[in-house]
C-alpha positions in Angstrom: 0.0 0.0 0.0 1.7 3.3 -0.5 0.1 6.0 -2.3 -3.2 6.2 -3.6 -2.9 8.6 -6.4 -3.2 6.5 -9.4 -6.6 5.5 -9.5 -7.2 2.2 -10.9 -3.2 2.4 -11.9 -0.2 0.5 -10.9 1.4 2.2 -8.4 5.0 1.7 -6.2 3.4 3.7 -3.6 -0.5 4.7 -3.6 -1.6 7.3 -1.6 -5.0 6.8 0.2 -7.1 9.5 0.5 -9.6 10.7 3.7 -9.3 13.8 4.9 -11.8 16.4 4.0 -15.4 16.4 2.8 -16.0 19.8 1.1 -19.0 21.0 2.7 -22.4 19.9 1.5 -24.6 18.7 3.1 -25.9 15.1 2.5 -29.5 14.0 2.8 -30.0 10.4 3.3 -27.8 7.8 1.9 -25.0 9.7 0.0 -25.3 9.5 -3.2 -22.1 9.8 -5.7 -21.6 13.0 -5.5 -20.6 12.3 -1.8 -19.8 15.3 0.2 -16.5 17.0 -1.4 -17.3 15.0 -4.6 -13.7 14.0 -3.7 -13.0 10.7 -5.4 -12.5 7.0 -6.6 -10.6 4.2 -5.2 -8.4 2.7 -7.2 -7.8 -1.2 -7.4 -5.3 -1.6 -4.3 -5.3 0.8 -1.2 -2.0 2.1 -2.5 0.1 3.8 -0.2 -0.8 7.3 0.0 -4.4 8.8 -0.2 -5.9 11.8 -0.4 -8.6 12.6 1.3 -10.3 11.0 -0.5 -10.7 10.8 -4.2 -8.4 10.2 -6.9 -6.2 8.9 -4.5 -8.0 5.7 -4.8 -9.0 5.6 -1.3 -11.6 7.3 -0.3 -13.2 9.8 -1.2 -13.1 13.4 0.4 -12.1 12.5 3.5 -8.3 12.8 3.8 -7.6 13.8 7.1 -9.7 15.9 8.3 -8.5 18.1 11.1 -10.6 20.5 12.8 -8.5 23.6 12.7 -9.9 24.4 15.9 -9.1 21.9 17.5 -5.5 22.5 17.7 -5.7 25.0 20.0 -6.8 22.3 22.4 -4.9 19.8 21.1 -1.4 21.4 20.7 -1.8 23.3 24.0 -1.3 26.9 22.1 -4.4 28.1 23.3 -7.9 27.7 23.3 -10.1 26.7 26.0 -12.8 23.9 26.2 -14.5 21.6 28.1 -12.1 19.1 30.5 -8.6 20.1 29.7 -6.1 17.6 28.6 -2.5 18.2 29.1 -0.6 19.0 25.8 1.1 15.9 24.3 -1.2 13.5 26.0 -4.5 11.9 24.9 -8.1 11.9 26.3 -6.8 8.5 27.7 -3.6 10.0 29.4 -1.4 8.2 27.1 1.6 10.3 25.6 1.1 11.2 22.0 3.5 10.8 19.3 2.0 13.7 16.8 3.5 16.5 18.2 2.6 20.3 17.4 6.4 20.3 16.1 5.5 18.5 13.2 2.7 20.7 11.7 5.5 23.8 11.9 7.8 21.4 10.2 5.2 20.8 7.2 4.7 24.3 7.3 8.3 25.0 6.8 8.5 22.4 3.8 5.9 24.2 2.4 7.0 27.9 2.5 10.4 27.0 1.6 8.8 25.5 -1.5 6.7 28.3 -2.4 9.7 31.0 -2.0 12.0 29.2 -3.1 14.1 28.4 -0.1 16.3 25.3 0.7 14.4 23.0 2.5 13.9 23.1 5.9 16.8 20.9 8.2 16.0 17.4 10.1 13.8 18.3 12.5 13.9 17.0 16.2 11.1 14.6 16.4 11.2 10.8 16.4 12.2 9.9 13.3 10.0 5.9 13.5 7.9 4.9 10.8 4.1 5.3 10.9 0.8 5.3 8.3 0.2 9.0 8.1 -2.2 11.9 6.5 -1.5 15.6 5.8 -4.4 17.7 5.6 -4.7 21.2 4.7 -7.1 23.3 5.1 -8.5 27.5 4.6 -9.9 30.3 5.4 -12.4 30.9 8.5 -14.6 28.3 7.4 -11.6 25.7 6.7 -12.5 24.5 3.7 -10.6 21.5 2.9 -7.4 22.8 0.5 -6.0 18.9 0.4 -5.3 16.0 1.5 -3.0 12.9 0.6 -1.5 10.3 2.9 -0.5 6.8 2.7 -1.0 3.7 4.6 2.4 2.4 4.5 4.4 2.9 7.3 7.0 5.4 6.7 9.9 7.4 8.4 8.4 10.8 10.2 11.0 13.3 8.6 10.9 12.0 4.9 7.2 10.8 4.9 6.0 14.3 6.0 8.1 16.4 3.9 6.9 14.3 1.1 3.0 14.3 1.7 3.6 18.3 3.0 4.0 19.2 -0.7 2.0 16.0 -2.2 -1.3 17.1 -0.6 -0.8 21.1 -1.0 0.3 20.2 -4.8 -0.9 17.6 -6.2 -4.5 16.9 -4.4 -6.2 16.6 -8.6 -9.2 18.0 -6.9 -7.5 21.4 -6.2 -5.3 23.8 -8.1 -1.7 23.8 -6.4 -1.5 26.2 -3.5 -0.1 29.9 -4.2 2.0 32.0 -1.5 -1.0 34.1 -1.1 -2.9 31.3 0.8 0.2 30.8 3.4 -1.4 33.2 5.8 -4.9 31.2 5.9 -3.7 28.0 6.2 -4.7 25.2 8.6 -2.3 22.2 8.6 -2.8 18.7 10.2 -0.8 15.9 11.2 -2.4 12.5 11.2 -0.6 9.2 12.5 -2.7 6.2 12.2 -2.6 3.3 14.4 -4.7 0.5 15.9 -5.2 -1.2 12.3 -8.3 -3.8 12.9 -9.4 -6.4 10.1 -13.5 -6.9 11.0 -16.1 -9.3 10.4 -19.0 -6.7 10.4 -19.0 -3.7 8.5 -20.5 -1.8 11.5 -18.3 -3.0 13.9 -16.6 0.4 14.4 -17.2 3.7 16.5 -18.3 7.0 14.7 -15.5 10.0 16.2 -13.3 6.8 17.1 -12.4 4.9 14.6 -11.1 5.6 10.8 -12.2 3.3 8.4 -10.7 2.0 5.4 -13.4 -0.3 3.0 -12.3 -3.2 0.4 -14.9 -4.1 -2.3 -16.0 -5.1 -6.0 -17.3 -2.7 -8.6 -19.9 -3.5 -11.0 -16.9 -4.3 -13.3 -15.7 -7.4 -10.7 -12.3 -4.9 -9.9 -11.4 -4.2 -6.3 -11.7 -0.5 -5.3 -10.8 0.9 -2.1 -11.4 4.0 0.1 -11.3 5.3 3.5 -12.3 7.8 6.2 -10.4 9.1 8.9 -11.4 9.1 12.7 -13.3 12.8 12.5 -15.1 12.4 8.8 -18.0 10.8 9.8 -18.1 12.8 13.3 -17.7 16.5 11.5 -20.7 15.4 8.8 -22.9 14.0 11.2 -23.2 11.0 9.5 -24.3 7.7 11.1 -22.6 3.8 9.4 -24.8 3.3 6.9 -24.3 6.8 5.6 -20.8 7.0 6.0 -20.4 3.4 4.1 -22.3 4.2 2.2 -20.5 7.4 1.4 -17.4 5.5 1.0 -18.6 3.2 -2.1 -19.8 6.4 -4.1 -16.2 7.7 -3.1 -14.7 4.7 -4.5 -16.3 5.0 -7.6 -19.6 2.5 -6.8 -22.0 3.2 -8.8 -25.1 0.4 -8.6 -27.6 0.8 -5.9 -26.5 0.1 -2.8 -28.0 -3.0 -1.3 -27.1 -4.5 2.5 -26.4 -7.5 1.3 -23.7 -5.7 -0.7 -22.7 -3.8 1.9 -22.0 -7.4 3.7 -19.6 -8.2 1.0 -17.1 -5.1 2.3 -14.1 -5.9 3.6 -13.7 -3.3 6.2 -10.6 -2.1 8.4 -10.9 0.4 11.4 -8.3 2.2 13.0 -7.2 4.9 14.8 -5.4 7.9 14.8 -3.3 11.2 16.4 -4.0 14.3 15.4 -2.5 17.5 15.7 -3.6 21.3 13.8 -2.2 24.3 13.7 -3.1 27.6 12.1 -0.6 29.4 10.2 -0.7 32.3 12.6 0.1 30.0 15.4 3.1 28.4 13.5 4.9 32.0 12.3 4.6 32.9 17.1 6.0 29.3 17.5 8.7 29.9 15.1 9.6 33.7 16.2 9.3 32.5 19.9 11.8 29.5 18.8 14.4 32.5 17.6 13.7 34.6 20.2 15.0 32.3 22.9 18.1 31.6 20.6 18.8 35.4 20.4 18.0 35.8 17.6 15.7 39.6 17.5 14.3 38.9 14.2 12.7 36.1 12.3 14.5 34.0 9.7 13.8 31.7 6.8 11.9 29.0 8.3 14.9 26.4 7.2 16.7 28.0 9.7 14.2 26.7 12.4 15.8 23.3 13.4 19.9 24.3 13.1 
C-alpha cells in the first residue's frame, strides 16, 4: 500500500485518501456525489491517499483536522470543556504527533513556495508510521487537500513528502499559491490500531477511521477510506458513512445491505495534531527569540 494517487493504476506507492469532505450537506444515503465529490478508489489501497478521491482511497475525507481543535490539542491556546494536558490523549497516554510536526510541514511548504532550501532534520522521532497531511482555509476551513499513505513510513521523509503531495498535487485542487500561506490550517495525522473486522458496522463514529475493500460493478477491487473525525464532523451515522465511501470509490449500482455485507472493512485509529498558520509564524519567532536571535528567519533555519 503506498500511495493512492493512481486511480485504478499501478502504483509503487498509492496514496490513500480521507481527509476532507468539502461541505455539502448530504441528505440520506450519499449518493455519488458524496460530500467534497472527492474521489475514486483505485484497485489496491495504494500507499498514499488523499482525502479521498483520486487517490483511490476514499473519497473526500483525507484527514480531516478541525482547525480548531488545535488549540486544544497542541496546548497553544484555546479553552474547552475538561482540559487535557498538551502531548497527551483523552486517555492519558503520551502522543507521538507533536505540534512540532505541523511547523515542520509548514516549513517544507513555504520554503517551497519561496524558493528556499528545505527546511533541516527536525527533532522529532524519526519511527515509521501510516500517516495523513491535511490542509485546510480560510475561517470556514474549507478543505485545500489531503493525501497520505498507509504504508508505514519514516516521520522526517514521509511528512516532507506528503507536506507538498497534498498542497500540490490533491487533482481535486489547483496547487497552492504563497498568497494562501497566511490562511492556512495544517494537520498531522498518524494512524494506528489497524483492525481487520467481520462486520461492516463494527466500528465507533469520532473513534475509529475506516478504510473499505470491495468489488465494482466491473468485478475490480476499489478501495477507500475515512479518517477518525469524517463521519463525526458530517454528522453521518454507518450506513451513511459506508455508504458514502462506495460512491467515493467509484460505486456506482444501488447500494443494497447484502452488498454492503460483501465489504471488507478495516478500522483504526489515529493522532492528530492542527495548527493555524498564525500560530506556527509565534512558534517559530518564539523559537528565535529564545536563541537570540531579534528577528525572524527563513523557516529552514528553524531546526539548526
Amino acid at each position: 500500500m503506498g500511495r493512492k494517487r493512481c486511480v485504478g493504476a499501478d502504483c509503487s506507492k498509492m496514496a490513500a485518501g480521507c481527509c476532507g469532505v468539502k461541505k455539502q450537506k448530504l441528505s440520506g444515503s450519499p449518493g455519488s456525489g458524496g460530500p467534497g465529490g472527492v474521489g475514486a478508489g483505485s484497485g489496491a489501497l495504494t500507499g498514499t491517499g488523499h482525502c479521498g478521491s483520486d487517490l483511490g482511497i476514499g473519497s473526500s475525507a483525507t484527514v480531516a483536522a478541525a482547525a480548531g481543535s488545535v488549540s486544544r490539542a497542541n496546548g497553544l491556546g484555546g479553552a474547552g470543556g475538561s482540559v487535557t494536558p498538551a502531548g497527551y490523549s483523552s486517555s492519558g497516554r503520551k502522543m507521538v504527533v507533536s505540534a512540532e510536526m505541523c511547523c515542520f510541514c509548514f516549513d517544507v511548504l513555504y520554503c517551497h513556495l519561496y524558493g528556499y532550501q528545505p527546511p533541516r532534520t527536525p527533532r522529532f522521532t524519526n519511527d515509521p508510521y501510516p500517516l495523513f497531511v491535511t490542509w485546510k482555509i480560510g475561517r470556514d476551513k474549507r478543505l485545500r487537500g489531503c493525501i497520505g499513505t498507509f504504508s508505514a513510513m519514516n516521520l522526517h521523509s514521509g511528512l516532507r513528502e506528503y507536506t507538498l503531495t497534498s498542497a500540490l498535487k490533491d487533482s481535486r485542487f489547483p496547487p497552492m499559491t504563497r498568497d494562501e500561506l497566511p490562511r492556512l490550517f495544517c494537520s498531522v495525522s498518524l494512524l494506528t490500531n489497524f483492525e481487520d473486522v467481520g462486520d461492516y458496522l463494527d466500528w465507533e463514529v469520532g473513534v475509529h477511521g475506516i478504510r473499505i475493500e470491495f468489488f465494482n460493478e466491473k468485478g475490480s477491487k476499489r478501495t477507500a477510506t475515512y479518517l477518525p473525525e469524517v463521519a463525526k464532523e458530517q454528522g453521518w451515522d454507518h450506513i451513511q458513512t459506508i455508504d458514502s465511501l462506495l460512491r467515493k470509490g467509484g460505486y456506482k449500482a444501488p447500494i443494497t445491505n447484502d452488498f454492503r455485507k460483501t465489504i471488507k472493512l478495516t478500522r483504526y485509529r489515529s493522532e492528530k495534531m492542527t495548527m493555524a498558520y498564525a500560530e506556527y509564524i509565534a512558534h517559530r519567532q518564539h523559537h528565535h527569540y529564545q536563541n537570540g536571535i531579534g528577528h525572524p528567519l527563513p523557516p529552514y533555519n528553524h531546526y539548526s
